[in-house]
C-alpha beads as a LAMMPS data file, in Angstrom:
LAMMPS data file: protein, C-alpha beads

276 atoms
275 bonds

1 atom types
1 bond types

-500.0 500.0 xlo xhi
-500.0 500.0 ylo yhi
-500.0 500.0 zlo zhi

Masses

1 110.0

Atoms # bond

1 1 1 421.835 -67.161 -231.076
2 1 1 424.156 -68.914 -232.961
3 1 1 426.737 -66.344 -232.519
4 1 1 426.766 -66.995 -228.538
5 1 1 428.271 -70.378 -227.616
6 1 1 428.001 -71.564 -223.787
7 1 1 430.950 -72.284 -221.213
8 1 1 429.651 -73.522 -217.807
9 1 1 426.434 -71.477 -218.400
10 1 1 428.490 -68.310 -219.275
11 1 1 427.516 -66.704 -222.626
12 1 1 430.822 -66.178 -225.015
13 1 1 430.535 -63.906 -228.149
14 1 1 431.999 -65.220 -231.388
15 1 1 432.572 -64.694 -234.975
16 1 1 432.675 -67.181 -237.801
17 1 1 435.268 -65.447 -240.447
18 1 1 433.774 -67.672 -243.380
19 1 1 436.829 -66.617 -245.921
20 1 1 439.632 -67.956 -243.216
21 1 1 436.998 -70.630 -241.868
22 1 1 438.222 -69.291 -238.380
23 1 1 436.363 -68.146 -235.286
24 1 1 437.068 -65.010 -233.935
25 1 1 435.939 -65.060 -229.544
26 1 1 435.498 -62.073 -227.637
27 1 1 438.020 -61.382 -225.258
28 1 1 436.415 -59.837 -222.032
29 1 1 433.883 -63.222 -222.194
30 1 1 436.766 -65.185 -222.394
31 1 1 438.408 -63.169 -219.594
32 1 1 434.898 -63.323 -217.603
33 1 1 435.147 -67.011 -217.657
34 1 1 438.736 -67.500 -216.879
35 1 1 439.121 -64.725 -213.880
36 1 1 435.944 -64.781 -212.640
37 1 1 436.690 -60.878 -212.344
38 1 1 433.623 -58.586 -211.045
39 1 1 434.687 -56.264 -213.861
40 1 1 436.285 -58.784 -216.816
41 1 1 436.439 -55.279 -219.245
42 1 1 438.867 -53.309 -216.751
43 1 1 441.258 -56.386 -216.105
44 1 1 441.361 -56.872 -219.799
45 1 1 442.368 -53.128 -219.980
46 1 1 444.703 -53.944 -216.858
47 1 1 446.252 -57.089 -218.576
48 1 1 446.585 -55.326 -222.582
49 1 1 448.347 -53.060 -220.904
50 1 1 450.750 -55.109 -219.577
51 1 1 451.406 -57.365 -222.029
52 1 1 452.244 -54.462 -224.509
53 1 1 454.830 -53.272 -222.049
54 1 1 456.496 -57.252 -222.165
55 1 1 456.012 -57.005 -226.184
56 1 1 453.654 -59.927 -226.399
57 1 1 452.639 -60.981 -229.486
58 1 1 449.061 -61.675 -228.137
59 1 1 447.864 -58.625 -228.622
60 1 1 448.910 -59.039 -232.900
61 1 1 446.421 -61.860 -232.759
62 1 1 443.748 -59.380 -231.902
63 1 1 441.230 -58.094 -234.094
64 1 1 438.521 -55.280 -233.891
65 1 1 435.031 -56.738 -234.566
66 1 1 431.294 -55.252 -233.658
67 1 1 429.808 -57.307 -231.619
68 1 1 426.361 -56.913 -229.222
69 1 1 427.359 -54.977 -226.442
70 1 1 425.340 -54.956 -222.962
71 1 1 423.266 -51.623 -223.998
72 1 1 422.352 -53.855 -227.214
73 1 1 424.152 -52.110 -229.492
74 1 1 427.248 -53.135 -232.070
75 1 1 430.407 -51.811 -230.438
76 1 1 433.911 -52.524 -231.723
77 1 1 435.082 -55.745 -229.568
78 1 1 438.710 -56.669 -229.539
79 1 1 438.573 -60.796 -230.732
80 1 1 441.113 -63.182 -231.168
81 1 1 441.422 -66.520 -233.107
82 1 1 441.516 -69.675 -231.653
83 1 1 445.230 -69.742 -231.539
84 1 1 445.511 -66.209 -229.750
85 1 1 443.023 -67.458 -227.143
86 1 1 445.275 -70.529 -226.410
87 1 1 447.756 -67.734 -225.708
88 1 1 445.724 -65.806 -223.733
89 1 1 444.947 -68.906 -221.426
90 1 1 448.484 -69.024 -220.782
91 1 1 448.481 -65.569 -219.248
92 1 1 445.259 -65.906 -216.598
93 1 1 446.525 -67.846 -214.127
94 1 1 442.706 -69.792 -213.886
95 1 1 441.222 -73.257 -212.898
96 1 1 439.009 -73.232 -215.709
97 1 1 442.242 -73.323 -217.955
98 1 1 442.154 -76.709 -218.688
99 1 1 438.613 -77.103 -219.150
100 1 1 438.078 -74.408 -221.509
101 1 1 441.140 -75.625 -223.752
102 1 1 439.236 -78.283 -224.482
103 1 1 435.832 -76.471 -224.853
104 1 1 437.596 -74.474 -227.784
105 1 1 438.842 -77.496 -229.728
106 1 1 435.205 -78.912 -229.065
107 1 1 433.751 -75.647 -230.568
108 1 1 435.926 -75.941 -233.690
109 1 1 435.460 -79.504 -234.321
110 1 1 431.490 -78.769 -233.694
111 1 1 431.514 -76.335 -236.771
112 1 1 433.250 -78.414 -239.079
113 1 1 430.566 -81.462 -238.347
114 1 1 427.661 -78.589 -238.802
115 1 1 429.218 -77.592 -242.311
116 1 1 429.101 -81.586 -243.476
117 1 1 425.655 -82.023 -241.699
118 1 1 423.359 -79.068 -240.564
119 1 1 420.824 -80.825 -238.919
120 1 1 423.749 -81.280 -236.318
121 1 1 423.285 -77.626 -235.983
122 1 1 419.867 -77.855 -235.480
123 1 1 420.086 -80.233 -232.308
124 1 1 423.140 -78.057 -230.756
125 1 1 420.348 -75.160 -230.830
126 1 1 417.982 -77.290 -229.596
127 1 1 420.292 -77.995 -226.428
128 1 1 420.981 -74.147 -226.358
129 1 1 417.410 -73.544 -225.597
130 1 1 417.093 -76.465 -223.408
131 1 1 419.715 -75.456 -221.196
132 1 1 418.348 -72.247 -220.910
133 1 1 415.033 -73.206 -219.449
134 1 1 412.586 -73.069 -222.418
135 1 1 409.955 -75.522 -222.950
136 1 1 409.646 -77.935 -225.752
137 1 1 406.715 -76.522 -227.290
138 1 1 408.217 -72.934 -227.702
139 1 1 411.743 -74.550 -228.836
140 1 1 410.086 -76.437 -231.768
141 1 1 408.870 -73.074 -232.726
142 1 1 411.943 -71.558 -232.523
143 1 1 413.910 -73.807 -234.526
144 1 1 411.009 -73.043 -237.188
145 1 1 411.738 -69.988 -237.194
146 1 1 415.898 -69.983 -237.416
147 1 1 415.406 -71.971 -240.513
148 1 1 413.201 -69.352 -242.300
149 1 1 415.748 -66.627 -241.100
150 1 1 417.857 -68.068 -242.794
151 1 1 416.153 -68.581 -245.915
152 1 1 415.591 -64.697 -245.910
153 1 1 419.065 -63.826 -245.228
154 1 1 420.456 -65.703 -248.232
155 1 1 417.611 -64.368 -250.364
156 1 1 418.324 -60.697 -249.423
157 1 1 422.157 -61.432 -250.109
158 1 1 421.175 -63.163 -253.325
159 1 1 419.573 -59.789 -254.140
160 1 1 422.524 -57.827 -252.946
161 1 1 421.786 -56.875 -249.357
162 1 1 424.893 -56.653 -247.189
163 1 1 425.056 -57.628 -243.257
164 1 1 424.403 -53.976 -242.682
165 1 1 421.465 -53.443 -244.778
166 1 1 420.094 -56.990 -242.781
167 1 1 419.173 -54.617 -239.775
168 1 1 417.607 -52.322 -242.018
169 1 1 415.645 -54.363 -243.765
170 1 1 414.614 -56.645 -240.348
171 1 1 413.344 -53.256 -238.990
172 1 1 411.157 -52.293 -241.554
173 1 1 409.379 -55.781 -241.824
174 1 1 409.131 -55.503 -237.986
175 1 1 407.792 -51.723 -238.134
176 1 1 405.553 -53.207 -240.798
177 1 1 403.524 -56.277 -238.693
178 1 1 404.543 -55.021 -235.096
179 1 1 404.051 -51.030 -235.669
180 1 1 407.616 -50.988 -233.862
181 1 1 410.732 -50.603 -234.761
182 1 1 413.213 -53.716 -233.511
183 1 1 414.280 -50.872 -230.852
184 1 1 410.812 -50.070 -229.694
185 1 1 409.885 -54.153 -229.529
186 1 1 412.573 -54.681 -227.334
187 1 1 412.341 -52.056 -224.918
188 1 1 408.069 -53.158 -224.831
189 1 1 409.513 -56.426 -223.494
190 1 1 412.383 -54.613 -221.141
191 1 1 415.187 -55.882 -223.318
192 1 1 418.569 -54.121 -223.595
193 1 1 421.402 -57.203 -225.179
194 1 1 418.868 -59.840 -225.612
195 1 1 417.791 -61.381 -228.523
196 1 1 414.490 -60.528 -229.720
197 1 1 413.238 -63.764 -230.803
198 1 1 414.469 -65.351 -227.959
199 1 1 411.794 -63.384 -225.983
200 1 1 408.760 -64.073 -227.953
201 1 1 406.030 -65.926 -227.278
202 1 1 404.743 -68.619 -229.628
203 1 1 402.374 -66.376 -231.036
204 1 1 404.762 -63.411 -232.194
205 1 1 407.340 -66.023 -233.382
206 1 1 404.618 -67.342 -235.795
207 1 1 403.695 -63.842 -237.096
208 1 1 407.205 -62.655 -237.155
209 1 1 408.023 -65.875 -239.264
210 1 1 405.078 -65.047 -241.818
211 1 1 406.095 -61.784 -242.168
212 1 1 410.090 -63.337 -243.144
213 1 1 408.544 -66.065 -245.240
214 1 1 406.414 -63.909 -247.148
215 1 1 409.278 -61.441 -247.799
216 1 1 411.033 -64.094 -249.033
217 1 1 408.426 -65.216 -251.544
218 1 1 407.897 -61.664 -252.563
219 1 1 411.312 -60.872 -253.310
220 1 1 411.779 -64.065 -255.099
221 1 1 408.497 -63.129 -257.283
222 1 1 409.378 -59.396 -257.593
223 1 1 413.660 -59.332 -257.771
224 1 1 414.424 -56.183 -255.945
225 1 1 417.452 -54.471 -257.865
226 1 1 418.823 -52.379 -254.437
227 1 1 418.107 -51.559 -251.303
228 1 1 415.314 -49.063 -251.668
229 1 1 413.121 -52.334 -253.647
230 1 1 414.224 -54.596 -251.280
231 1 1 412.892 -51.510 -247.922
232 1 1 409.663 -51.984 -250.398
233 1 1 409.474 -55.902 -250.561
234 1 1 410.273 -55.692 -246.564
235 1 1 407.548 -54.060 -245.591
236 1 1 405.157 -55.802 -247.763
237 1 1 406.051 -59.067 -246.381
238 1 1 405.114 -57.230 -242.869
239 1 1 401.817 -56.085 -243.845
240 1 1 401.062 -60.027 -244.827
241 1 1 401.868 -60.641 -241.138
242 1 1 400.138 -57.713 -239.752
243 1 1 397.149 -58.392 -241.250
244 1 1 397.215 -61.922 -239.435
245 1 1 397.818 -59.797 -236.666
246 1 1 394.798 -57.635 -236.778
247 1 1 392.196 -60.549 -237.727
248 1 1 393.524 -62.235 -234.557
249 1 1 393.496 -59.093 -232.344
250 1 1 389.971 -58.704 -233.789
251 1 1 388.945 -62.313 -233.477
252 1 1 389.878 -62.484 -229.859
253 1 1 389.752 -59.385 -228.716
254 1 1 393.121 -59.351 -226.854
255 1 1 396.154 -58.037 -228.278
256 1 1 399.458 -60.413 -229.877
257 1 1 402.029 -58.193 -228.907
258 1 1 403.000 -59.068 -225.413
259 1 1 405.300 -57.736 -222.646
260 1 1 406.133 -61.364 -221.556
261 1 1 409.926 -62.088 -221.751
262 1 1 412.110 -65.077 -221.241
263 1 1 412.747 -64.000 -217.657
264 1 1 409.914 -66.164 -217.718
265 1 1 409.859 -68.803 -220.058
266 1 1 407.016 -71.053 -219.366
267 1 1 404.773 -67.886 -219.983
268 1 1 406.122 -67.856 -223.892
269 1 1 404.104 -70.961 -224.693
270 1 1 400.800 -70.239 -225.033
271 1 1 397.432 -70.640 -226.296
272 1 1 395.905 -67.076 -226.876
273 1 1 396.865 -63.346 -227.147
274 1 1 397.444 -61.457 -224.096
275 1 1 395.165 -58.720 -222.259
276 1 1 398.737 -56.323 -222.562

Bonds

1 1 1 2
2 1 2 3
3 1 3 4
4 1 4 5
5 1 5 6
6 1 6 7
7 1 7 8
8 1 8 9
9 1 9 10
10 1 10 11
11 1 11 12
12 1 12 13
13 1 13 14
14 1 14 15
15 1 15 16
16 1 16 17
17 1 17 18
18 1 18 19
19 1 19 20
20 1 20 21
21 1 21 22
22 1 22 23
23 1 23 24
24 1 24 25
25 1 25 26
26 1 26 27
27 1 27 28
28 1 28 29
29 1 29 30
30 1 30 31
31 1 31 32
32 1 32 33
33 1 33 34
34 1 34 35
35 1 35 36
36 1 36 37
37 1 37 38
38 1 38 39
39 1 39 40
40 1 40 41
41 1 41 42
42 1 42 43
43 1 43 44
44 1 44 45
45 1 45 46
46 1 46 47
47 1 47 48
48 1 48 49
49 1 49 50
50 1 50 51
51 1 51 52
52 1 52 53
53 1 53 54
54 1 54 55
55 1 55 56
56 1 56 57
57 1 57 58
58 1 58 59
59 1 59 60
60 1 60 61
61 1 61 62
62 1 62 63
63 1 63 64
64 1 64 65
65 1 65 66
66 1 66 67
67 1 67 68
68 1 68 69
69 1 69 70
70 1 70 71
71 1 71 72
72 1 72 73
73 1 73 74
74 1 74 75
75 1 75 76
76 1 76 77
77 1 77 78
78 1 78 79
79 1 79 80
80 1 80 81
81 1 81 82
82 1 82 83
83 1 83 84
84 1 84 85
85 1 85 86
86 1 86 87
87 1 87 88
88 1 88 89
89 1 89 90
90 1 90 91
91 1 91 92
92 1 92 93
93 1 93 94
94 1 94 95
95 1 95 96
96 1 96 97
97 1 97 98
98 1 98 99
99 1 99 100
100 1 100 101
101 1 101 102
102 1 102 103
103 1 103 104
104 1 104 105
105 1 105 106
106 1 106 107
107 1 107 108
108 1 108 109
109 1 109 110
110 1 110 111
111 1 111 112
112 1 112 113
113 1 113 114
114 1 114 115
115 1 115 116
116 1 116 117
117 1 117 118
118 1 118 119
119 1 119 120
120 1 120 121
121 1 121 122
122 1 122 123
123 1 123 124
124 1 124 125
125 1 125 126
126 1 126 127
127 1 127 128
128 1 128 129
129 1 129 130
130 1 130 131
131 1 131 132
132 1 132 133
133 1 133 134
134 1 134 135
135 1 135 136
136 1 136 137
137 1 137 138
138 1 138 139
139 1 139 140
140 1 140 141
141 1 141 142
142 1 142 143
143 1 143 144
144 1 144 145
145 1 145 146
146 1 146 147
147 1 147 148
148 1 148 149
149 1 149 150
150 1 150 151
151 1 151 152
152 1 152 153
153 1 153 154
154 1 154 155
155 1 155 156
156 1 156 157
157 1 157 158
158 1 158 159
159 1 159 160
160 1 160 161
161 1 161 162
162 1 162 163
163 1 163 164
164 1 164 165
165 1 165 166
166 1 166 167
167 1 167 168
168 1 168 169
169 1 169 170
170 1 170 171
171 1 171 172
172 1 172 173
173 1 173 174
174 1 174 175
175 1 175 176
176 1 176 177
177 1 177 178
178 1 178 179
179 1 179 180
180 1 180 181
181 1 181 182
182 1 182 183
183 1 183 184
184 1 184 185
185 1 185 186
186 1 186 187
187 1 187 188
188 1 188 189
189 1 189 190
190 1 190 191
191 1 191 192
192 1 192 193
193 1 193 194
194 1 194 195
195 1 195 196
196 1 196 197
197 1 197 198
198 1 198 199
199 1 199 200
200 1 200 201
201 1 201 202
202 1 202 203
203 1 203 204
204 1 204 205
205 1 205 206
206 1 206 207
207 1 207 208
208 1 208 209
209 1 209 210
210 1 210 211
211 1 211 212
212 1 212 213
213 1 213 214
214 1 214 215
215 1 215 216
216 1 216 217
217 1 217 218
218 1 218 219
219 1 219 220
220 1 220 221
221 1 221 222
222 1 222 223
223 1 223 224
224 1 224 225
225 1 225 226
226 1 226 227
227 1 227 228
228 1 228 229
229 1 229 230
230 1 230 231
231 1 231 232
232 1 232 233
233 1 233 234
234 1 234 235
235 1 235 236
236 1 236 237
237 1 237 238
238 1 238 239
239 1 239 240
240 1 240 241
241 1 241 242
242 1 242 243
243 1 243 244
244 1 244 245
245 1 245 246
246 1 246 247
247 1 247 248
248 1 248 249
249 1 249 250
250 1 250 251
251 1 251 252
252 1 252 253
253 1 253 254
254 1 254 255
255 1 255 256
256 1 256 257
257 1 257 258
258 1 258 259
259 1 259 260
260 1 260 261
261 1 261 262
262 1 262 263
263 1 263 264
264 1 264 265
265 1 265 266
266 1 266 267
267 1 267 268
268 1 268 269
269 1 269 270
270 1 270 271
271 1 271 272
272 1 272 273
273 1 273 274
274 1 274 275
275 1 275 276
């Protein structure tokens, strides 16, 4: 979520480079939003092509990143900084021009206030999610749940995890409470790009965030060395969660694991397990 930043309800990918304290935006969003082109990827291609031909010096402001493509999968995105998108404004003749010049300097200024004071962060998400339809009940959950993501993040890199290993390691735990892998989750819930979390209901958000907090505590209590302790303490702080799982599955007699997706959203707040 907090990689995806919102232009009149269009969804822009971006990169925080923490060493330059720059962010890096995807191009064919930003091209989306400015053209309004039915297929933003070809007049990219259409345009880079062009402007290599003039010599531009755009294209030595852009930089290779991986990024969530539409199948869901990282695929190498060309990016530029915030000065090479001012640049590539200038060459999309667009009525949004204006208007998204001033969106970008909003976005910078909106991450140097969130490094000062995070609980500014915390209410941008909060109008993320309100924007995008969810109720206030399931939101509060979320935002419980970002915060003990994060918590697990720095205490796998504290242990030596990189980005990469991240996935790894958030599969396993998943595999572990969910008996899926992320993959297999999504695809239950008919998700290609979308973010997981962002399509669970109140319920799996709660067990999911067991299973990260108890990682957390484990790996604290145990200090994994490499990445084959850390697999270990990943899918022990699963099992914590699946157990919850089962007791509930067996308490109710209805299964946690739902199909329900934020197609729609109202149905992710609720009270008991599904019949699914």
């Amino acid at each position: 979520m907090s990689n995806i930043k919102l232009f009149n309800n269009k969804e822009i990918r971006t990169h925080w480079d923490a060493e330059k304290e720059e962010w890096f935006f995807s191009v064919v969003d930003i091209v989306a939003v400015l053209s309004d082109s039915d297929d933003p990827r070809n007049y990219w291609y259409v345009l880079k092509n062009r402007l290599k031909k003039e010599g531009s010096q755009l294209l030595t402001f852009c930089k290779g990143l991986k990024m969530i493509a539409p199948d869901g999968k990282l695929r190498l995105t060309d990016t530029l900084d915030t000065k090479g998108v001012l640049r590539l404004v200038q060459s999309i003749p667009s009525p949004n021009a204006e208007p998204f010049k001033v969106w970008l300097a909003q976005v910078g200024s909106e991450r140097i206030d969130e490094i000062y004071d995070p609980e500014i962060a915390i209410n941008r998400a909060l109008e993320f999610y309100r924007k995008k339809g969810y109720t206030e009940g399931w939101i509060n959950q979320r935002l419980k749940t970002i915060e003990m993501r994060k918590e697990l993040t720095d205490e796998w890199k504290d242990k030596g995890a990189t980005n990469k290993d991240y996935a790894i390691l958030t599969d396993e735990m998943t595999s572990a409470w969910s008996g899926m892998t992320t993959r297999g989750y999504k695809s239950h819930k008919g998700l290609t790009k979308e973010n997981l979390r962002d399509n669970m209901t109140n319920i799996e958000l709660v067990l999911n965030m067991l299973a990260e907090v108890s990682t957390t505590a484990i790996s604290k209590t145990t200090n994994p060395q490499n990445l084959s302790d850390n697999i270990n303490v990943a899918r022990r702080g699963g099992k914590i969660a699946k157990n919850a799982k089962d007791d509930l599955e067996r308490e109710t007699g209805q299964k946690v694991i739902s199909t329900v997706n934020a197609s729609t959203k109202e149905l992710l707040e609720i009270d008991k397990p599904s019949d699914d």
